[in-house]
LOLUM-91931 format. One record per residue (C-alpha): y negated, z, x; residue in three letters. Coordinates in steps of 0.25 Angstrom, whole numbers, padded with zeros to 4 digits. Layout:
# residues N
Y; Z; X; ALA
...
***
This chain:
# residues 377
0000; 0000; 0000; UNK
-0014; -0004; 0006; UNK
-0028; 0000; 0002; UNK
-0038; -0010; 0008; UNK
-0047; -0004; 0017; UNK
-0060; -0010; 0025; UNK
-0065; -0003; 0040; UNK
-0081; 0000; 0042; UNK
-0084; 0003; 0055; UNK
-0090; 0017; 0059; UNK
-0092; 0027; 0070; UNK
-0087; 0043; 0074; UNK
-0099; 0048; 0082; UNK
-0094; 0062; 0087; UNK
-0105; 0073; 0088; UNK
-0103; 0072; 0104; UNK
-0106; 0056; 0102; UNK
-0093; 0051; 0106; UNK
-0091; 0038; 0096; UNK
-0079; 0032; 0089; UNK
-0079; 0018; 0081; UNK
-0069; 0017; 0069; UNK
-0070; 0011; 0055; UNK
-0071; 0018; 0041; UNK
-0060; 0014; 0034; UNK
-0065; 0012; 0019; UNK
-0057; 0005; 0005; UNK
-0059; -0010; 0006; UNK
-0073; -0015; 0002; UNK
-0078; -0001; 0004; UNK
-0085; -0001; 0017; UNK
-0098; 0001; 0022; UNK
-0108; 0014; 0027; UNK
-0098; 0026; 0031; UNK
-0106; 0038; 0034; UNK
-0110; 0047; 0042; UNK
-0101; 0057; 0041; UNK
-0101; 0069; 0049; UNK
-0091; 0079; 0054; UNK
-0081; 0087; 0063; UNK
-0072; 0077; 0069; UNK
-0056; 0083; 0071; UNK
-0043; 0077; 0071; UNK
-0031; 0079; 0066; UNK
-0018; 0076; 0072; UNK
-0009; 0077; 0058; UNK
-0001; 0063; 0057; UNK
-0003; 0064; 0044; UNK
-0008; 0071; 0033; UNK
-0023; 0064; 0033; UNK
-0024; 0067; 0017; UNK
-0021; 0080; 0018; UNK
-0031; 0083; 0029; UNK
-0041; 0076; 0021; UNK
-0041; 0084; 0008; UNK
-0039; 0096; 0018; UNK
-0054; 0104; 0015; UNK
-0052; 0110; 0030; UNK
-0055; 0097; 0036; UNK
-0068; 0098; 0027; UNK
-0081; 0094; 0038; UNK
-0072; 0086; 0048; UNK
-0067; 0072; 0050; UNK
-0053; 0072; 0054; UNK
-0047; 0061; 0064; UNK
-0033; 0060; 0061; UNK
-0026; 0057; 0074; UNK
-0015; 0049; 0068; UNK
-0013; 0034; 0070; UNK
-0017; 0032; 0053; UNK
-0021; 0036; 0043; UNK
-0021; 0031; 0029; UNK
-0007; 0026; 0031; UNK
-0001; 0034; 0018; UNK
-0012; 0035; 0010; UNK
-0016; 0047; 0000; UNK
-0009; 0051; -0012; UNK
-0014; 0063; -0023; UNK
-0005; 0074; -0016; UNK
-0008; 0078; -0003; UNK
-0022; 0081; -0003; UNK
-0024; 0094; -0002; UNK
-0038; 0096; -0009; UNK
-0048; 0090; -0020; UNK
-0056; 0080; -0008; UNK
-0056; 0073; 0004; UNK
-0063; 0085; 0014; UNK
-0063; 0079; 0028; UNK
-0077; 0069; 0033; UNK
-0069; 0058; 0036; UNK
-0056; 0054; 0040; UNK
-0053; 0047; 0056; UNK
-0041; 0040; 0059; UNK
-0036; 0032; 0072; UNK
-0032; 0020; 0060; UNK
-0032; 0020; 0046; UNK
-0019; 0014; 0037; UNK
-0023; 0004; 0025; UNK
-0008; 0003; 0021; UNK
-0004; 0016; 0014; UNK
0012; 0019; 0014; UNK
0014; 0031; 0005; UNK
0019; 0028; -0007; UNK
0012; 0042; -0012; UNK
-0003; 0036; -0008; UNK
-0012; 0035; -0020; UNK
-0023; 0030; -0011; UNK
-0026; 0025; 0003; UNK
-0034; 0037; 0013; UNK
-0047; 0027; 0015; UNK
-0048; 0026; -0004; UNK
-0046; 0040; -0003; UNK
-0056; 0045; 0006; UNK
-0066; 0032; 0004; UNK
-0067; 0040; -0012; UNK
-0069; 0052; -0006; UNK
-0080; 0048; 0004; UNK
-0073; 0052; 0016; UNK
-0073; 0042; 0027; UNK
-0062; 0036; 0034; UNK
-0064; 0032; 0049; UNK
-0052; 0026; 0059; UNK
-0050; 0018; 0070; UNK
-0056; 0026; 0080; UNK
-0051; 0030; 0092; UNK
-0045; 0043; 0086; UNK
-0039; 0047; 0100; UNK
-0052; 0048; 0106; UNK
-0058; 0055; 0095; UNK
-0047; 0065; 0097; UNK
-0049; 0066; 0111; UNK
-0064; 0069; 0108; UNK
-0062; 0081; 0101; UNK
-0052; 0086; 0106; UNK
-0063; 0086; 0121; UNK
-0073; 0089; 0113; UNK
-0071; 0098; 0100; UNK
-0071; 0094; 0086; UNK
-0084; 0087; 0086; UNK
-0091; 0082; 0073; UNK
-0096; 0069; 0071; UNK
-0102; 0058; 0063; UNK
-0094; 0046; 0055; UNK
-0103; 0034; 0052; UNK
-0102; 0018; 0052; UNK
-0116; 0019; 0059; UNK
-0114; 0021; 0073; UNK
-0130; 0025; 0075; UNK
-0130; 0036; 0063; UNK
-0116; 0042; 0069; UNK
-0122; 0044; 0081; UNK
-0135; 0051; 0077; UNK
-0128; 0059; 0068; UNK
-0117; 0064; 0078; UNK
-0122; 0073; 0086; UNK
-0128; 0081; 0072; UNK
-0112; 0082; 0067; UNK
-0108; 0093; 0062; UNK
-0094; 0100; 0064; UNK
-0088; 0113; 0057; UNK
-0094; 0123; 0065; UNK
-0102; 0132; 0058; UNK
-0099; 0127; 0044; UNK
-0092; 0135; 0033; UNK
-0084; 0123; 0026; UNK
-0073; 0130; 0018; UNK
-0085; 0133; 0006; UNK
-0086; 0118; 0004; UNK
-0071; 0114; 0003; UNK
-0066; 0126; -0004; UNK
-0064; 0129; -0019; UNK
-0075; 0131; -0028; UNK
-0067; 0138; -0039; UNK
-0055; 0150; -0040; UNK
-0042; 0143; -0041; UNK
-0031; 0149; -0045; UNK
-0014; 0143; -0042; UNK
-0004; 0150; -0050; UNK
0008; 0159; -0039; UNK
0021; 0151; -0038; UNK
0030; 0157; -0048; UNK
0042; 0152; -0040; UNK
0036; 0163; -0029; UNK
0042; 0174; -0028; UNK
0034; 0187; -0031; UNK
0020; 0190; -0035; UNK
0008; 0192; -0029; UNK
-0006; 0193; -0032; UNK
-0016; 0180; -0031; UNK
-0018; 0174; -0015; UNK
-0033; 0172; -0015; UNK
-0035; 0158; -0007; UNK
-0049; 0158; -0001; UNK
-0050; 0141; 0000; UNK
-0057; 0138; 0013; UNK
-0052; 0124; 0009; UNK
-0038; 0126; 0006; UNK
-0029; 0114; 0006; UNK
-0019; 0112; -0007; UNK
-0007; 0112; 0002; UNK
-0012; 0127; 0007; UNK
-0013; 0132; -0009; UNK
0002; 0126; -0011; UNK
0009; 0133; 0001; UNK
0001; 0146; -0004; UNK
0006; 0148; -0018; UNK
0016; 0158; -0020; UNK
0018; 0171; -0027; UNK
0005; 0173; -0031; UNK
-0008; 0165; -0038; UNK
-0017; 0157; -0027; UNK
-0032; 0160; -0032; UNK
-0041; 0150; -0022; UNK
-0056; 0154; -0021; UNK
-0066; 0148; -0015; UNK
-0069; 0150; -0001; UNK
-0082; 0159; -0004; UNK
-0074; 0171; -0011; UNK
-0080; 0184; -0010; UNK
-0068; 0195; -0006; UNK
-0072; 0201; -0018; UNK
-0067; 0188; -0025; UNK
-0055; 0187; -0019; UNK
-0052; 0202; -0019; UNK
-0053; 0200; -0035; UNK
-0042; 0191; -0037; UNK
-0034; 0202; -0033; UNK
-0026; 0194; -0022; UNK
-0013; 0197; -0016; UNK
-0019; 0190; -0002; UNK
-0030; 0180; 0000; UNK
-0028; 0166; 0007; UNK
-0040; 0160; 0018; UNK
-0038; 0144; 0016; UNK
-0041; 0133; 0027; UNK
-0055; 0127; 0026; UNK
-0063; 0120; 0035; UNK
-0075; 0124; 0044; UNK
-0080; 0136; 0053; UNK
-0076; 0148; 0050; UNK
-0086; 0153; 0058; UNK
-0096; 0150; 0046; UNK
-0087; 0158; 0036; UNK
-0095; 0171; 0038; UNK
-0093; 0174; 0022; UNK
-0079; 0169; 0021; UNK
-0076; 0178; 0031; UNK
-0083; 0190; 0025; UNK
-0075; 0189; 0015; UNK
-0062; 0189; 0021; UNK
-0065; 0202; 0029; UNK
-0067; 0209; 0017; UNK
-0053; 0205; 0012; UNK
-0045; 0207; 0024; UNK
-0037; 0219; 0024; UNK
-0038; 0220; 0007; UNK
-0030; 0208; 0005; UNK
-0019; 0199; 0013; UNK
-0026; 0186; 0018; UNK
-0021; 0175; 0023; UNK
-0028; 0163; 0029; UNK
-0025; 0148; 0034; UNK
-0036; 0141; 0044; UNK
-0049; 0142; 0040; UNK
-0042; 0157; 0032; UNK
-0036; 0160; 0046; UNK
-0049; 0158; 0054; UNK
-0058; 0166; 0043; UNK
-0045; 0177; 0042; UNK
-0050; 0179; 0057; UNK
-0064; 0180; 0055; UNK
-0063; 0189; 0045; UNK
-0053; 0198; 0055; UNK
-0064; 0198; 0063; UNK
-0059; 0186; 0074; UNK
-0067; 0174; 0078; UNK
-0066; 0160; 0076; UNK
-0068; 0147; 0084; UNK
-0069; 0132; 0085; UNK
-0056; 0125; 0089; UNK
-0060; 0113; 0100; UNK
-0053; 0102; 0090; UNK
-0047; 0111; 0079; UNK
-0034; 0109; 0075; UNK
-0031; 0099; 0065; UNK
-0016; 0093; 0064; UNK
-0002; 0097; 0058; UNK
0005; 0098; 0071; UNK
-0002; 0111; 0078; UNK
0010; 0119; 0082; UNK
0007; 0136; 0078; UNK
0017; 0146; 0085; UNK
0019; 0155; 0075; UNK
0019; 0171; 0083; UNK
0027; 0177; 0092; UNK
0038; 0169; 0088; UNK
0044; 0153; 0092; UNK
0041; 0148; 0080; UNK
0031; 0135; 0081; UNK
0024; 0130; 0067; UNK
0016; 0116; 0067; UNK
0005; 0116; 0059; UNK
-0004; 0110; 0050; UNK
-0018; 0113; 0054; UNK
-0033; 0110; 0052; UNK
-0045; 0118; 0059; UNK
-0056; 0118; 0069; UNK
-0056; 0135; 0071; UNK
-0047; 0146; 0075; UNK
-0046; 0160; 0077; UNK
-0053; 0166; 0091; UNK
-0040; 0174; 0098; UNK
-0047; 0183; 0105; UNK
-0057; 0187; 0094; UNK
-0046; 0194; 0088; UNK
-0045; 0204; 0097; UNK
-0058; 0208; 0092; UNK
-0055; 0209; 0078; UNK
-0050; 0223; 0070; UNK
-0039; 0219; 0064; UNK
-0025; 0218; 0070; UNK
-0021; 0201; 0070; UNK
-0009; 0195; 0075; UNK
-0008; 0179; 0082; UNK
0004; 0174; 0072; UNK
0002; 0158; 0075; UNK
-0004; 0151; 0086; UNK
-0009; 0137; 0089; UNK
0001; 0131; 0100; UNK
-0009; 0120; 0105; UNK
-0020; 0127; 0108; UNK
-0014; 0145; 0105; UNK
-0026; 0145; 0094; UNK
-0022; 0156; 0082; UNK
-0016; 0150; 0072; UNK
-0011; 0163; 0065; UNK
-0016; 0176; 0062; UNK
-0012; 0190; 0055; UNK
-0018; 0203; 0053; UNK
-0008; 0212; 0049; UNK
-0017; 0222; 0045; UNK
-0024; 0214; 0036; UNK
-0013; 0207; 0028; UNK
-0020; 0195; 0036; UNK
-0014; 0183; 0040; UNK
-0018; 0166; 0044; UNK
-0015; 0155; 0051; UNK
-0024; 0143; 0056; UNK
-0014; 0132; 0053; UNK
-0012; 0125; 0040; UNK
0001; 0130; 0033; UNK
0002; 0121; 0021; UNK
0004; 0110; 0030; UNK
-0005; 0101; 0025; UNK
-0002; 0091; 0032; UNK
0006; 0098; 0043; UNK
0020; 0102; 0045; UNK
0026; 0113; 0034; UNK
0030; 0123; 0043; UNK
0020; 0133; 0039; UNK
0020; 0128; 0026; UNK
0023; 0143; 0021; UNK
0017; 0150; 0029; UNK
0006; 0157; 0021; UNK
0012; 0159; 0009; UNK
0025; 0170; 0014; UNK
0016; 0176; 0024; UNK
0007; 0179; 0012; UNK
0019; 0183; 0006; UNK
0023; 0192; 0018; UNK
0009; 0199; 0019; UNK
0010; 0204; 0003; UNK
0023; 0208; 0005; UNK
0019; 0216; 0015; UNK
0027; 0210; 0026; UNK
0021; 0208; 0041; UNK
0018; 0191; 0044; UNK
***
């Protein structure tokens, strides 16, 4: 199945003024102006998976250059996006595919983000793009088909830092999913704060109990009168640096209820336990990171998506006893942490798995289950 497509020639202009020429790729008798756009260039080593991380609210401020050989090449269907839009600046590819082979696409990538405004930019040298950020740091920059207004706009791009993204991607509205009646026991609500939680993450998080998702801006006094049986931090993209309220809130939870976090929650968990946070040179963005899970053998690979992490030796300086339980096995950065003291417990990879591997697939869900049973994780 083909979707007639048309190239426009355009530009990446990078904030540190290195260049890359590629073409928009746009439906057929589409073409013309693209641009500017502007933001935080990363890329993402997942073969595949690209509708997934488009409709992924983390990625929310960012383009994303897929290092993959296509994209495109199996279209979009209804199923595997996992929330309401398109939240990613644009999509970056080595080389785009015309020719859909999936027989569950209902539409090609270029129709689908072409209606929703998103652009669509590929062959560029994506190798040297990658190389770039990986010397440099994930650096922002400026998508245009004017070479001239990409260049004097560059060196004014923007990235994440300092910016509080989560309040525009999350819910604006209480949302209530009823518990699993094949689970067994009961429990009271798991209040899910959405940062920019991902549908894949609210599946793998039902069970015995009702899921209420409230927006990011919750009071604890909000939370706190649902009644919750534990509290759940979502994913979400931007700085946690800039999440001052967010994280006032949380201390005033922590040791009262059981929380647990994923991401953007794992980095805020920290905050609020007194630990800093910091920027990652080129994030981690990909479905094949490898976490060693403790003390023990055991290797997960891992779905995972952000551009901060935990500070190591700041939690030394915290109050609260904390355990390491999952570490990062490219570059030893924390990828797991627990307070027993606190009923408290994240991890900074993506459980749900999607897209990823399903290793950790359940991860959240029997360890919530452990902690309210009283049981040590």
């Amino acid at each position: 199945m083909s979707w007639p497509v048309e190239r426009v020639p355009g530009w990446l202009v990078l904030a540190d003024g290195t260049e890359f020429s590629g073409n928009f790729v746009v439906p057929l008798g589409q073409g013309g102006e693209i641009g500017p756009r502007s933001a935080e260039v990363v890329f993402n080593t997942a073969m595949s998976g690209y509708q997934e991380v488009m409709t992924d609210p983390s990625y929310f401020g960012q383009m994303v250059c897929f290092s993959s050989a296509y994209v495109g090449n199996y279209g979009v269907n209804g199923f595997d996006d996992q929330s309401g839009n398109i939240w990613l600046t644009a999509v970056l590819a080595p080389n785009y595919a015309s020719t859909v082979s999936n027989f569950t696409a209902t539409a090609s990538l270029a129709d689908r983000l072409f209606a929703h405004g998103v652009p669509l930019f590929v062959d560029l040298d994506a190798r040297r793009l990658v190389k770039r950020i990986r010397e440099a740091g994930a650096l922002p920059g400026v998508l245009a088909t004017d070479l001239a207004h990409a260049r004097e706009l560059a060196p004014f791009a923007k990235g994440t830092d300092g910016q509080d993204l989560a309040s525009a991607v999350s819910t604006r509205e209480v949302q209530r999913i009823p518990r699993l009646e094949t689970a067994d026991g009961e429990y009271g609500p798991l209040v899910v704060i959405d940062y920019g939680i991902k549908r894949a993450m609210l599946d793998t998080l039902r069970g015995p109990w009702e899921v209420v998702v409230v927006p990011a801006n919750a009071t604890s006094g909000q939370i706190r009168s649902f009644d919750p049986s534990a509290v759940f931090l979502s994913n979400g993209p931007g700085d946690p640096g800039a999440m001052g309220a967010a994280v006032r809130e949380l201390k005033s939870l922590l040791g009262v209820v059981p929380i647990a976090g994923i991401c953007l929650g794992h980095q805020l968990l920290a905050r609020a336990a007194g630990a800093r946070t910091f920027k990652l040179p080129f994030g981690h963005h990909g479905s094949n990171h490898p976490v060693k899970l403790g003390s023990s053998s055991r290797v997960a690979i891992t779905a995972q998506n952000h551009n901060y992490a935990v500070d190591e030796e700041s939690l030394a300086d915290t109050e609260n006893r904390f355990q390491v339980t999952h570490r990062n096995l490219f570059d030893s950065v924390i990828e797991g942490l627990n307070y027993p003291d606190l009923r408290a417990f994240s991890v900074q990879y993506h459980p749900e798995a999607a897209p990823g591997p399903h290793e950790a697939r359940g991860y959240m869900a029997e360890s919530l289950r452990s902690v309210l049973d009283g049981k040590e994780l």
